[in-house]
HTML snippet that shows the backbone in 3Dmol.js (N, CA, C, O; Angstrom):
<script src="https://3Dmol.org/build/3Dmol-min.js"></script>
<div id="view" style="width:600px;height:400px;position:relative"></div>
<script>
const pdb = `
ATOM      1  N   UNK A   1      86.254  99.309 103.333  1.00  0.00           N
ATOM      2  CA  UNK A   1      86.361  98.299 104.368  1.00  0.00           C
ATOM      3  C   UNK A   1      87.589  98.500 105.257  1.00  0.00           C
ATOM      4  O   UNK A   1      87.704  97.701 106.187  1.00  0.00           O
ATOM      5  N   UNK A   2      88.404  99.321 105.134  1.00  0.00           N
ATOM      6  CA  UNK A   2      89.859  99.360 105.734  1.00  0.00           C
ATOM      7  C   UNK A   2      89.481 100.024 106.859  1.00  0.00           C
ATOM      8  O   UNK A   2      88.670 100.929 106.660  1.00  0.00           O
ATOM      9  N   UNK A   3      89.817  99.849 107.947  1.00  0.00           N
ATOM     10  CA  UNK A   3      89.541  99.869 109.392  1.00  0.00           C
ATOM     11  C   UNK A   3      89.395 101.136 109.868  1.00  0.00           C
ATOM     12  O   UNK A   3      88.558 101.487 110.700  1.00  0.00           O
ATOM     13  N   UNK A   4      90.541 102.099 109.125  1.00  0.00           N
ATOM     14  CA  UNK A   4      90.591 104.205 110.057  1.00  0.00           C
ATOM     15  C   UNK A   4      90.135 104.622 108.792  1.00  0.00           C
ATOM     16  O   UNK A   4      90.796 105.589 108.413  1.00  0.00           O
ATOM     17  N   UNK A   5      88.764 104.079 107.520  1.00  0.00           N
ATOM     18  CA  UNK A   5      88.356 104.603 106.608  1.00  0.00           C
ATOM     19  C   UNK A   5      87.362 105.159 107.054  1.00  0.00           C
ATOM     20  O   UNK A   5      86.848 104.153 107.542  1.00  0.00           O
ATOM     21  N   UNK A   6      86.378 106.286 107.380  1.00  0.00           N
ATOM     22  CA  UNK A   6      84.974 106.585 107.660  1.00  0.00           C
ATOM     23  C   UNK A   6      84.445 106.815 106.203  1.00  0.00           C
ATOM     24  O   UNK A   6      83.258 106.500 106.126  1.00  0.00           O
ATOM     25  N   UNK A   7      85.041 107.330 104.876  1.00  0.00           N
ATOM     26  CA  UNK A   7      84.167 107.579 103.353  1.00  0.00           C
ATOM     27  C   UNK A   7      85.263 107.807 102.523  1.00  0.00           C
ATOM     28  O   UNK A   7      86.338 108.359 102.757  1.00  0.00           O
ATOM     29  N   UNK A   8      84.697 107.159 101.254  1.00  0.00           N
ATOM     30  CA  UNK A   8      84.908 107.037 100.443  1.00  0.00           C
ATOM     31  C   UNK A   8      84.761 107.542  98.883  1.00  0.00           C
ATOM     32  O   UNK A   8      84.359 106.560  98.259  1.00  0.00           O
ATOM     33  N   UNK A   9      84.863 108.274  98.299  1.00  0.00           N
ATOM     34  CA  UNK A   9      84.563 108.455  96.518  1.00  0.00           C
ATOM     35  C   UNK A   9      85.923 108.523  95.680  1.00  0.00           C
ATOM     36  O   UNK A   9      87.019 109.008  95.960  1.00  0.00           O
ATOM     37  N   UNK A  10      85.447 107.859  94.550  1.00  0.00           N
ATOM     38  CA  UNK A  10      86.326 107.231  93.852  1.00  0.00           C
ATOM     39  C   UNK A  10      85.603 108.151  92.531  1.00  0.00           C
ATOM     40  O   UNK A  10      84.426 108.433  92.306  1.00  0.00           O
ATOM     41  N   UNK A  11      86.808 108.453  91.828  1.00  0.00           N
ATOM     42  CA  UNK A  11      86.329 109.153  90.347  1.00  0.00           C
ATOM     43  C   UNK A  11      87.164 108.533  89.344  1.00  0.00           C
ATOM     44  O   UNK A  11      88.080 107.775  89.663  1.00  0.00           O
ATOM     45  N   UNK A  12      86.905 108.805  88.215  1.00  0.00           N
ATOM     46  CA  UNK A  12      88.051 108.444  86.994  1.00  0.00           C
ATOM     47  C   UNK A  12      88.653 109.666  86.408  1.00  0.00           C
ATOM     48  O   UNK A  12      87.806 110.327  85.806  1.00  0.00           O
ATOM     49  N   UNK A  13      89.787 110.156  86.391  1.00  0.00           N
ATOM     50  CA  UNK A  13      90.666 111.009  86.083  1.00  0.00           C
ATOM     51  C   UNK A  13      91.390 110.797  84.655  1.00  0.00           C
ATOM     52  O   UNK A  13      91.877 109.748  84.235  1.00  0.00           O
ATOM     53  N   UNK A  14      91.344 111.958  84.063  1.00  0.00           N
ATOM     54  CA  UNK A  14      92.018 111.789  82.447  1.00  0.00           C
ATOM     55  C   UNK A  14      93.043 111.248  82.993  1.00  0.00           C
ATOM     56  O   UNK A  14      93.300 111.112  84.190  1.00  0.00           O
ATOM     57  N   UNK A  15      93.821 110.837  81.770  1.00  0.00           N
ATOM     58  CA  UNK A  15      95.204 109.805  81.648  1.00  0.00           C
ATOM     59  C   UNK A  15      95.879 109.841  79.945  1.00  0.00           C
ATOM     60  O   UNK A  15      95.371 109.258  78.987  1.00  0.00           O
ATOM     61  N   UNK A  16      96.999 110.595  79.920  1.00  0.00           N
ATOM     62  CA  UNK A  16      97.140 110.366  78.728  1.00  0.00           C
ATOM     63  C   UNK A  16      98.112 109.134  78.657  1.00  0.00           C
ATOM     64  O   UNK A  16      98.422 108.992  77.474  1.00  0.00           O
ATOM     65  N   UNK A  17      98.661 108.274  79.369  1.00  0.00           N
ATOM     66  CA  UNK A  17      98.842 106.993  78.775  1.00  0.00           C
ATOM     67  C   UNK A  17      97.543 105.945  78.900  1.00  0.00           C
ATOM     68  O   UNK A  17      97.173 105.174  78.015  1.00  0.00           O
ATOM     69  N   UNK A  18      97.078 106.075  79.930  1.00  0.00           N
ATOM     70  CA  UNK A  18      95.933 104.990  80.190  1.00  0.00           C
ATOM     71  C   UNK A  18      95.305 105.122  79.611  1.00  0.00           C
ATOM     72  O   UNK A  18      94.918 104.155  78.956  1.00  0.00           O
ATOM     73  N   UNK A  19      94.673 106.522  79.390  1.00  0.00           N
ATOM     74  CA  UNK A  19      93.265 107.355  78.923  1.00  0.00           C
ATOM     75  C   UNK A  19      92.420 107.512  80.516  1.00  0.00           C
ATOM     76  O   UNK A  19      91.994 108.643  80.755  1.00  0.00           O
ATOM     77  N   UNK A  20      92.248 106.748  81.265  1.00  0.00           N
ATOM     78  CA  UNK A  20      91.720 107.055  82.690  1.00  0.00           C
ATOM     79  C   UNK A  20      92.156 106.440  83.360  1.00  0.00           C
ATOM     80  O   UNK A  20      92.377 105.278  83.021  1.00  0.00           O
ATOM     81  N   UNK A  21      92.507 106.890  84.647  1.00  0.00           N
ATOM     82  CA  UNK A  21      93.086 106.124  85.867  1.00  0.00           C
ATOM     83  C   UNK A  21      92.191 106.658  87.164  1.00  0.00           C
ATOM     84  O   UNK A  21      92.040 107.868  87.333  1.00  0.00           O
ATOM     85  N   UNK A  22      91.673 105.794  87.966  1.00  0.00           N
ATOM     86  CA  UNK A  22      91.016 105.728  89.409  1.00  0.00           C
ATOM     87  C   UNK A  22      91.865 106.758  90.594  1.00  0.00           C
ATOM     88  O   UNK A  22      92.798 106.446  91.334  1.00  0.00           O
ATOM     89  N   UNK A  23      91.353 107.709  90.490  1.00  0.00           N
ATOM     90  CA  UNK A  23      91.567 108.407  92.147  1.00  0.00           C
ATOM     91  C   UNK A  23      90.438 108.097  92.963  1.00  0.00           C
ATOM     92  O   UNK A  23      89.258 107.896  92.679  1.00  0.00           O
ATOM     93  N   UNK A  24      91.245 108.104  94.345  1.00  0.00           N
ATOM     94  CA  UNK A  24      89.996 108.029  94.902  1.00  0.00           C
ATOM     95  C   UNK A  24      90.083 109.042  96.294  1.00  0.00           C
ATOM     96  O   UNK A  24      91.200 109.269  96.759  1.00  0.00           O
ATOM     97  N   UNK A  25      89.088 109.532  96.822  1.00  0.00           N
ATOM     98  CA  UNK A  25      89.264 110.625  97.966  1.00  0.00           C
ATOM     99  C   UNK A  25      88.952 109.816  99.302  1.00  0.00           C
ATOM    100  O   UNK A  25      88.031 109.000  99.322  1.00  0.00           O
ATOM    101  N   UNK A  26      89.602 110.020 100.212  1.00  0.00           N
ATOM    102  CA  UNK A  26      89.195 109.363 101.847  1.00  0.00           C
ATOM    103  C   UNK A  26      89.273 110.469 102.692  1.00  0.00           C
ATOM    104  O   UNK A  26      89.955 111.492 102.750  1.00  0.00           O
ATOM    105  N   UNK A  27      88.092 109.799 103.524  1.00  0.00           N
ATOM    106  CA  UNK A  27      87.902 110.784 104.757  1.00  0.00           C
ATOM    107  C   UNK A  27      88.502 109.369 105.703  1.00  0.00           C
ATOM    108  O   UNK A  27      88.145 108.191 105.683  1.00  0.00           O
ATOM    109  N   UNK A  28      89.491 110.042 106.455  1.00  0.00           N
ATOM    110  CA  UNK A  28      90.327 109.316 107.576  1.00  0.00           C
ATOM    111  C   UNK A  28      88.819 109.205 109.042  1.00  0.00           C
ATOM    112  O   UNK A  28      88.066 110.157 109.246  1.00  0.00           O
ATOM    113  N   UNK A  29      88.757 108.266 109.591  1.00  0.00           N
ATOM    114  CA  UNK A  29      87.997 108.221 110.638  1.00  0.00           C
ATOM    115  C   UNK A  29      88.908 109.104 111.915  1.00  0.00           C
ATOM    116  O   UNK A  29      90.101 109.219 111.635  1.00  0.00           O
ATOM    117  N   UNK A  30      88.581 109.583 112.948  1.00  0.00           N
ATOM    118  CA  UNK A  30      88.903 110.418 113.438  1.00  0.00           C
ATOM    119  C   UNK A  30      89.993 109.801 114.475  1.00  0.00           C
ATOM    120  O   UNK A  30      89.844 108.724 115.052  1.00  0.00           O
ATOM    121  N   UNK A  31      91.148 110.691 114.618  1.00  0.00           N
ATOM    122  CA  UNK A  31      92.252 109.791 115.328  1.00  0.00           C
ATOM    123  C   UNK A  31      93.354 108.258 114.767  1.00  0.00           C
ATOM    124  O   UNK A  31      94.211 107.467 115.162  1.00  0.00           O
ATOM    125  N   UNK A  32      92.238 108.777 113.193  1.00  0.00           N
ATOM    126  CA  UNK A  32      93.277 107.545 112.525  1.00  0.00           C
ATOM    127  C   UNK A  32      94.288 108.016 111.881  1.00  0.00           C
ATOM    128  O   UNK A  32      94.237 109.169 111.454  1.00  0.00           O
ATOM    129  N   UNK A  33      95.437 107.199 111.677  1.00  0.00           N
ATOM    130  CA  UNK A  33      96.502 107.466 111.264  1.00  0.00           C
ATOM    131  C   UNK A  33      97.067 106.628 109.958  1.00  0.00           C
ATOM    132  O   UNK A  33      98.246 106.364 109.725  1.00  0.00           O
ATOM    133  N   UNK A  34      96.000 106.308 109.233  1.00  0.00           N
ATOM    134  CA  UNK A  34      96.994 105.732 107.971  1.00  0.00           C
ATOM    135  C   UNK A  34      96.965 106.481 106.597  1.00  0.00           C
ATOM    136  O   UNK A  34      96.194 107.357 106.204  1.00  0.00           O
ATOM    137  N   UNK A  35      97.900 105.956 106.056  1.00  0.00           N
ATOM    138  CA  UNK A  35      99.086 106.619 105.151  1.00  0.00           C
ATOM    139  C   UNK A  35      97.816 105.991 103.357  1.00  0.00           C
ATOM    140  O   UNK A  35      96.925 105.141 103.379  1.00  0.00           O
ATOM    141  N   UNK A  36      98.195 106.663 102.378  1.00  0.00           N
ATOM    142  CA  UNK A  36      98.351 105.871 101.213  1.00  0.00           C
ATOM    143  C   UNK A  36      99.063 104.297 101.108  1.00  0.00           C
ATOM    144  O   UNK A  36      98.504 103.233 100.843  1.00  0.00           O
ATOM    145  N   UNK A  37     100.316 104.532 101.377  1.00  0.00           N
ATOM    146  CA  UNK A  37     100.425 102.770 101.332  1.00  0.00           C
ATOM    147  C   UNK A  37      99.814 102.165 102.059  1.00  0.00           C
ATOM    148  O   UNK A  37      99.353 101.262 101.361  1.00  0.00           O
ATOM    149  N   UNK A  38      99.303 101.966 103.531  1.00  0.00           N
ATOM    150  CA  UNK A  38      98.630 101.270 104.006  1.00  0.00           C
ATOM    151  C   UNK A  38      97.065 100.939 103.168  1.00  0.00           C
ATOM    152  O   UNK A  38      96.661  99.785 103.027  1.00  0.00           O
ATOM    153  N   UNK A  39      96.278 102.189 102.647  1.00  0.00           N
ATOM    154  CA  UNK A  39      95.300 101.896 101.813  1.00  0.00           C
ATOM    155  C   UNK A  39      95.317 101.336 100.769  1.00  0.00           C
ATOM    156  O   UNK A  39      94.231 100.908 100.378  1.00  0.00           O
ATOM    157  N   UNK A  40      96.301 101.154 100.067  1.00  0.00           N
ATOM    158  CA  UNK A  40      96.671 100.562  98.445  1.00  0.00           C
ATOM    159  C   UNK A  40      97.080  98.997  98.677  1.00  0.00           C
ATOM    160  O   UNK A  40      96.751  98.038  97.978  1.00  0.00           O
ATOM    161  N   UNK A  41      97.883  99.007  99.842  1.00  0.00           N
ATOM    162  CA  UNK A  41      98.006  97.898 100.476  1.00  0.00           C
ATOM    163  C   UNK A  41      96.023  96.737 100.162  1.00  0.00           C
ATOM    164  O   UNK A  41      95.645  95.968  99.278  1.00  0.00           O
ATOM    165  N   UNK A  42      95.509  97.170 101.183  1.00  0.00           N
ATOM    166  CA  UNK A  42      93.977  96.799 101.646  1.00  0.00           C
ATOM    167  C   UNK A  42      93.349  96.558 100.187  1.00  0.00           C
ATOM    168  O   UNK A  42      92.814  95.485  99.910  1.00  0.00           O
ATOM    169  N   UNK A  43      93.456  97.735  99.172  1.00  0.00           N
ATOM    170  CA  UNK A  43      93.196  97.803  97.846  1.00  0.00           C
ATOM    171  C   UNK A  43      93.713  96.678  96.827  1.00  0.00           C
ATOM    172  O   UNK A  43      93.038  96.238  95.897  1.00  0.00           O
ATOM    173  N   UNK A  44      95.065  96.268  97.163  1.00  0.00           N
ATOM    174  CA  UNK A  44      95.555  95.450  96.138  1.00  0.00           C
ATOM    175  C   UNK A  44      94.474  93.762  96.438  1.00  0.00           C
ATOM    176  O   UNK A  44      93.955  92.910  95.716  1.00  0.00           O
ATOM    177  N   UNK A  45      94.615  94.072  98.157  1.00  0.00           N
ATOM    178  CA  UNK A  45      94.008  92.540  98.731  1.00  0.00           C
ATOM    179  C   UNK A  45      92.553  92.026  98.159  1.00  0.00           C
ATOM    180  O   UNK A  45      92.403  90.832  97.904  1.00  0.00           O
ATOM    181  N   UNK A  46      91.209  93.220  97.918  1.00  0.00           N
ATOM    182  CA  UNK A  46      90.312  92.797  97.805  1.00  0.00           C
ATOM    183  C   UNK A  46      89.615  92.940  96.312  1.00  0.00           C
ATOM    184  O   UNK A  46      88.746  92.227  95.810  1.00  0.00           O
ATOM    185  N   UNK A  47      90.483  94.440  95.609  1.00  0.00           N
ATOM    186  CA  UNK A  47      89.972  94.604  94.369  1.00  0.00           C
ATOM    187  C   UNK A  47      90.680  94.068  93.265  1.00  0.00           C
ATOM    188  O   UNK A  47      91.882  93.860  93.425  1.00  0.00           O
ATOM    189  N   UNK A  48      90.083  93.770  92.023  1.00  0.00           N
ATOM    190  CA  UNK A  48      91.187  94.000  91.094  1.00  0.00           C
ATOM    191  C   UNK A  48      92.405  94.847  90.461  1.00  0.00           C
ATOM    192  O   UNK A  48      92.714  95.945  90.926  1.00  0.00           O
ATOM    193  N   UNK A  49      93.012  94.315  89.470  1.00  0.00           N
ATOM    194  CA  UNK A  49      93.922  95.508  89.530  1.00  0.00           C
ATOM    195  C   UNK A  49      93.498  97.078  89.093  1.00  0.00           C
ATOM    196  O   UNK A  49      93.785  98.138  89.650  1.00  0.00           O
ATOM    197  N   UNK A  50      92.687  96.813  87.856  1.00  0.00           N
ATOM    198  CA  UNK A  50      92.024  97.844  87.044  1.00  0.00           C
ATOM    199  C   UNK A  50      91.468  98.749  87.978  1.00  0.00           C
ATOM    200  O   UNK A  50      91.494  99.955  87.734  1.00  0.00           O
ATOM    201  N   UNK A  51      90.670  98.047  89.635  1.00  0.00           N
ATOM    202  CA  UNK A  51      89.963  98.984  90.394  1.00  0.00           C
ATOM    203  C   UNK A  51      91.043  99.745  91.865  1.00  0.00           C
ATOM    204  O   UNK A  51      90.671 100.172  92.958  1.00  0.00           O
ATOM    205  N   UNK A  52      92.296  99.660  91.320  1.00  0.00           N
ATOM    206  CA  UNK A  52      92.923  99.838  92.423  1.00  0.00           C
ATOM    207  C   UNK A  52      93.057 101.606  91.971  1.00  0.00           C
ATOM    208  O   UNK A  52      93.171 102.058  90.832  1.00  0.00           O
ATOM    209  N   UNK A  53      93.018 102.111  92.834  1.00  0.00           N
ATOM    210  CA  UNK A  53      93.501 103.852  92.647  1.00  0.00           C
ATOM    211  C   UNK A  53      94.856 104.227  92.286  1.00  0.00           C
ATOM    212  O   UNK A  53      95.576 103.798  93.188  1.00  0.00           O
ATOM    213  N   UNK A  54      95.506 104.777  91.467  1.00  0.00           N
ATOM    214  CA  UNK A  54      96.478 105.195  91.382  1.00  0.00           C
ATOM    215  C   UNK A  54      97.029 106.526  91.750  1.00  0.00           C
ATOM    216  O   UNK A  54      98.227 106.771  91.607  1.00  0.00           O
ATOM    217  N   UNK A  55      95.788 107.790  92.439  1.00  0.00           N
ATOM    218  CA  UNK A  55      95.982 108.370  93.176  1.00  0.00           C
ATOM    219  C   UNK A  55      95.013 108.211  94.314  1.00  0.00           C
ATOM    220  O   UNK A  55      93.847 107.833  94.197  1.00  0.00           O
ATOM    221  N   UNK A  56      95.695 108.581  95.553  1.00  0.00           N
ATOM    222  CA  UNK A  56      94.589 109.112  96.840  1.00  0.00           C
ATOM    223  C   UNK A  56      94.860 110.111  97.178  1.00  0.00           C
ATOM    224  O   UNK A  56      96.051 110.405  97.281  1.00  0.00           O
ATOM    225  N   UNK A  57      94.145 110.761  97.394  1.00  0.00           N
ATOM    226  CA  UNK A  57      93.670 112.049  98.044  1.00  0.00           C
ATOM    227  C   UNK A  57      93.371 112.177  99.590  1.00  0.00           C
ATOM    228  O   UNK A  57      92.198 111.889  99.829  1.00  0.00           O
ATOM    229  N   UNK A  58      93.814 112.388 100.264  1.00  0.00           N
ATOM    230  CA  UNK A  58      92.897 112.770 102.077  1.00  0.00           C
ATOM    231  C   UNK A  58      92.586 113.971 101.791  1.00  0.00           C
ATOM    232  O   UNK A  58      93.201 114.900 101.267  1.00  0.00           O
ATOM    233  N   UNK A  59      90.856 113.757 102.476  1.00  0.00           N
ATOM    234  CA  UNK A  59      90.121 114.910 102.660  1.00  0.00           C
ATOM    235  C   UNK A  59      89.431 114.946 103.849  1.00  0.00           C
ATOM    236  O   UNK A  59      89.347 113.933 104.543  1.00  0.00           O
ATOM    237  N   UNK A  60      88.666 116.529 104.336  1.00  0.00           N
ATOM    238  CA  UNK A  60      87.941 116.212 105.751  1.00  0.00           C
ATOM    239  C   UNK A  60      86.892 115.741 105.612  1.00  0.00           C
ATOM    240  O   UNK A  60      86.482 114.790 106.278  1.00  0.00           O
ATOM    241  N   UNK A  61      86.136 116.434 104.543  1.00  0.00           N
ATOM    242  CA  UNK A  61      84.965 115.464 104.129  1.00  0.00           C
ATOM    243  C   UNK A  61      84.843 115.560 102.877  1.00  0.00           C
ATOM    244  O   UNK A  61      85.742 115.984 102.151  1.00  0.00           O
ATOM    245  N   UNK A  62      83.345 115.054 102.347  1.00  0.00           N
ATOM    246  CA  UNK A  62      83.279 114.526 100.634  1.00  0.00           C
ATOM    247  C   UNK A  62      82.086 115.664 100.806  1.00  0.00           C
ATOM    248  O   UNK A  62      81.539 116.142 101.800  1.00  0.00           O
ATOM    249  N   UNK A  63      81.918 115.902  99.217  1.00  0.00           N
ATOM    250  CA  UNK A  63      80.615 117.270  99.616  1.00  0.00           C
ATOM    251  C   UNK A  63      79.952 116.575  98.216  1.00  0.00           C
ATOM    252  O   UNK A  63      78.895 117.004  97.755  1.00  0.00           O
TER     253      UNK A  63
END
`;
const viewer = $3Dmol.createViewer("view");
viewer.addModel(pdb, "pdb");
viewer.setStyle({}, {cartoon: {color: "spectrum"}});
viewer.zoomTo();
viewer.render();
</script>
C-alpha cells in the first residue's frame, strides 16, 4: 500500500535467535525515491509486529 511501492514478496528467512524472521523484496515504482525507513515506517502503521520485515531488499523486479 505505500505510495512509490509498484511489488512486493515477502519470504521467511532462517534466524538463529528467532528461528525465522520476514524479509521482504520491493520493486520501487519508477522515479520513486524511498528508503527502508520510510517502508518500515508504513509497515509498523498497518501490520503487526510479527509481520513487520526485518530485512528489505530493493530490487528491479521479482521473477
Amino acid at each position: 500500500m505505500h505510495p512509490t511501492v509498484a511489488d512486493s514478496k515477502v519470504i521467511g528467512k532462517a534466524d538463529l535467535m528467532r528461528g525465522e524472521i520476514v524479509k521482504a523484496f520491493v520493486v520501487k515504482k519508477e522515479g520513486a525515491t524511498a528508503d527502508d525507513k520510510a517502508i518500515l515506517k508504513h509497515c509498523r502503521t498497518y501490520l503487526s509486529s510479527y509481520k513487520i520485515p526485518r530485512e528489505i531488499e530493493f530490487v528491479d523486479r521479482l521473477s
